[in-house]
N, C-alpha and C positions, 0 to 999 in steps of 0.2 A: 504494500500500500504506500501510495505517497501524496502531498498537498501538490505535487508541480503536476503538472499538462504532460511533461516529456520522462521517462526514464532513460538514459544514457547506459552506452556502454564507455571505457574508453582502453587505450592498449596498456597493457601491461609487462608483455615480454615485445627484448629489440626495439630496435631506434627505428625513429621515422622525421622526418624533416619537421619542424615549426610550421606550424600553421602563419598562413600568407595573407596579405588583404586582396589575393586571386583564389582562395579559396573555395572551393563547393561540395556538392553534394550529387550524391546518384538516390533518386528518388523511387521506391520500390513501392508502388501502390498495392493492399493485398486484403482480403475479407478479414471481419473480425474472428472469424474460426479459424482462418487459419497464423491471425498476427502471434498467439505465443508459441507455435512450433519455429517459425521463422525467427522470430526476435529472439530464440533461443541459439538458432546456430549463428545469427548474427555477430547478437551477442558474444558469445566464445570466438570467432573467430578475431572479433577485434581485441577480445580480453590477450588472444593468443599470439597476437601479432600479426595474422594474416591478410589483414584490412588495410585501413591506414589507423587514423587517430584515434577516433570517435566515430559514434554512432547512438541515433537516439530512435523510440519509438512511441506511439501514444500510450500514454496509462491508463489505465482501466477508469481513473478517476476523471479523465480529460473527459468534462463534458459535452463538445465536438463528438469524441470519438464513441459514449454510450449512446450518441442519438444516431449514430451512423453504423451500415455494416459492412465498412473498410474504414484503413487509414494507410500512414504511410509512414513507411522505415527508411531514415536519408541515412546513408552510407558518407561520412565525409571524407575529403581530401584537402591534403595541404594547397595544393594549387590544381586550378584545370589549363595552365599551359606547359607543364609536365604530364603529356599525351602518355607517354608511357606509365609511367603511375597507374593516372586515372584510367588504362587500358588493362594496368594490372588486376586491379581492384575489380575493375568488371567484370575481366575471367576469375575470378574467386569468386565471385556472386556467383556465375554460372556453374562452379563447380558445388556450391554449397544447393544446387537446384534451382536459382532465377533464372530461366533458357528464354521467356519472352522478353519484347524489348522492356527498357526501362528507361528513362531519361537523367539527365544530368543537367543541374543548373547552378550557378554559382551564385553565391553568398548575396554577392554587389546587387544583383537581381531580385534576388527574396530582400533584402535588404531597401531596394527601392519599390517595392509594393507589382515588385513584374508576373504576375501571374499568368497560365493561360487562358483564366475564365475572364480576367480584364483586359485581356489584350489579344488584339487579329495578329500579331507578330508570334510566330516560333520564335520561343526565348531559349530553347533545351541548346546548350553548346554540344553537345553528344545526346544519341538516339541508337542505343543498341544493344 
Protein backbone atom coordinates (compact mmCIF):
# COMPACT_ATOMS: atom_id res chain seq x y z
CA UNK A 1 0.00 0.00 0.00
CA UNK A 2 1.01 3.43 -0.49
CA UNK A 3 -0.22 7.42 -0.29
CA UNK A 4 1.67 8.21 -3.92
CA UNK A 5 -0.19 7.68 -7.42
CA UNK A 6 3.35 5.82 -8.70
CA UNK A 7 5.29 2.95 -7.10
CA UNK A 8 8.93 2.89 -8.48
CA UNK A 9 11.38 0.56 -9.02
CA UNK A 10 14.97 1.65 -9.21
CA UNK A 11 18.46 -0.24 -10.03
CA UNK A 12 20.21 -1.79 -7.61
CA UNK A 13 23.00 -3.91 -9.18
CA UNK A 14 25.83 -2.17 -11.99
CA UNK A 15 26.25 1.31 -13.12
CA UNK A 16 24.33 3.12 -15.42
CA UNK A 17 24.94 6.61 -16.61
CA UNK A 18 23.19 9.81 -14.68
CA UNK A 19 20.10 10.78 -15.64
CA UNK A 20 20.13 13.63 -18.51
CA UNK A 21 17.69 16.66 -19.14
CA UNK A 22 17.29 14.22 -22.71
CA UNK A 23 15.91 11.95 -20.63
CA UNK A 24 12.74 9.46 -21.36
CA UNK A 25 10.69 6.85 -21.12
CA UNK A 26 9.23 3.72 -23.02
CA UNK A 27 5.70 3.77 -22.32
CA UNK A 28 4.03 0.10 -21.94
CA UNK A 29 0.25 0.47 -21.99
CA UNK A 30 -1.38 -2.92 -20.23
CA UNK A 31 -4.93 -4.13 -18.45
CA UNK A 32 -5.23 -3.83 -14.98
CA UNK A 33 -5.14 -7.80 -14.74
CA UNK A 34 -2.44 -8.11 -16.19
CA UNK A 35 -0.25 -4.74 -14.46
CA UNK A 36 1.11 -6.94 -11.31
CA UNK A 37 2.58 -9.85 -13.22
CA UNK A 38 4.21 -7.24 -15.55
CA UNK A 39 5.30 -4.75 -12.83
CA UNK A 40 6.68 -7.79 -11.24
CA UNK A 41 9.31 -8.79 -14.00
CA UNK A 42 9.61 -5.06 -14.50
CA UNK A 43 10.36 -4.50 -11.50
CA UNK A 44 13.26 -7.17 -10.99
CA UNK A 45 14.64 -6.40 -13.94
CA UNK A 46 15.57 -2.98 -13.12
CA UNK A 47 16.14 -3.85 -9.33
CA UNK A 48 18.77 -6.27 -11.27
CA UNK A 49 20.22 -4.03 -13.47
CA UNK A 50 18.90 -5.13 -16.74
CA UNK A 51 16.92 -1.88 -17.40
CA UNK A 52 18.23 1.32 -17.15
CA UNK A 53 17.57 3.41 -13.83
CA UNK A 54 14.16 3.45 -12.90
CA UNK A 55 10.82 2.45 -13.55
CA UNK A 56 7.43 3.22 -12.15
CA UNK A 57 3.93 1.86 -12.35
CA UNK A 58 0.35 2.95 -11.05
CA UNK A 59 -0.66 2.00 -7.41
CA UNK A 60 -3.54 0.40 -6.60
CA UNK A 61 -4.21 3.41 -4.64
CA UNK A 62 -3.88 5.86 -7.97
CA UNK A 63 -7.31 6.87 -8.23
CA UNK A 64 -6.99 7.27 -12.24
CA UNK A 65 -5.90 3.90 -12.22
CA UNK A 66 -9.02 2.17 -9.94
CA UNK A 67 -11.48 3.91 -12.28
CA UNK A 68 -9.67 2.43 -15.27
CA UNK A 69 -8.94 -1.14 -16.78
CA UNK A 70 -5.40 -0.39 -17.97
CA UNK A 71 -2.44 1.83 -17.16
CA UNK A 72 0.85 2.27 -17.94
CA UNK A 73 4.44 1.18 -16.99
CA UNK A 74 7.35 3.83 -18.21
CA UNK A 75 10.55 2.16 -18.40
CA UNK A 76 13.06 5.02 -18.18
CA UNK A 77 16.21 6.01 -19.77
CA UNK A 78 19.02 8.25 -19.19
CA UNK A 79 18.85 9.87 -22.45
CA UNK A 80 16.81 9.15 -25.88
CA UNK A 81 19.84 10.22 -28.01
CA UNK A 82 21.99 7.21 -26.96
CA UNK A 83 19.99 5.19 -29.62
CA UNK A 84 21.66 2.29 -28.44
CA UNK A 85 20.64 2.30 -24.94
CA UNK A 86 17.39 3.08 -25.53
CA UNK A 87 17.42 0.06 -28.25
CA UNK A 88 18.81 -1.98 -25.59
CA UNK A 89 16.34 -1.47 -23.18
CA UNK A 90 13.76 -2.26 -25.78
CA UNK A 91 15.10 -5.76 -26.42
CA UNK A 92 14.93 -6.48 -22.74
CA UNK A 93 11.28 -5.47 -22.63
CA UNK A 94 10.95 -7.90 -25.51
CA UNK A 95 12.75 -10.48 -23.82
CA UNK A 96 10.87 -10.07 -20.47
CA UNK A 97 7.59 -10.76 -23.13
CA UNK A 98 6.49 -6.85 -24.42
CA UNK A 99 6.74 -8.21 -28.54
CA UNK A 100 3.81 -5.42 -29.53
CA UNK A 101 4.85 -2.08 -30.30
CA UNK A 102 5.29 0.33 -27.56
CA UNK A 103 6.21 3.93 -27.66
CA UNK A 104 9.00 6.06 -26.34
CA UNK A 105 8.70 9.61 -25.32
CA UNK A 106 10.95 11.93 -23.59
CA UNK A 107 10.70 13.72 -20.21
CA UNK A 108 10.88 17.45 -22.18
CA UNK A 109 7.56 16.37 -23.66
CA UNK A 110 5.58 14.94 -20.64
CA UNK A 111 7.01 17.77 -19.07
CA UNK A 112 5.58 20.34 -21.44
CA UNK A 113 1.84 18.86 -21.37
CA UNK A 114 2.79 16.97 -25.20
CA UNK A 115 0.28 14.23 -25.15
CA UNK A 116 -1.24 12.36 -27.92
CA UNK A 117 -4.82 12.93 -26.94
CA UNK A 118 -3.85 16.82 -27.12
CA UNK A 119 -2.10 16.89 -29.90
CA UNK A 120 -2.47 15.83 -34.09
CA UNK A 121 1.53 15.66 -34.00
CA UNK A 122 3.22 12.04 -33.31
CA UNK A 123 5.22 13.09 -30.34
CA UNK A 124 6.65 9.18 -29.77
CA UNK A 125 10.77 9.67 -30.65
CA UNK A 126 10.71 5.73 -31.11
CA UNK A 127 7.76 3.40 -32.01
CA UNK A 128 8.80 -0.33 -31.72
Amino acid sequence: MTDDYWVYAHRKHGEYPEYTSRGGKWLIFVSSLNLDALWTKIKNAVENGSLGGMAKAPAKRNPPFQSSNHGVICVYTYDWEDVQDVKRIRQELRRLGIRRKISYKTDEDTEQGMYRANSGDKISKYYE
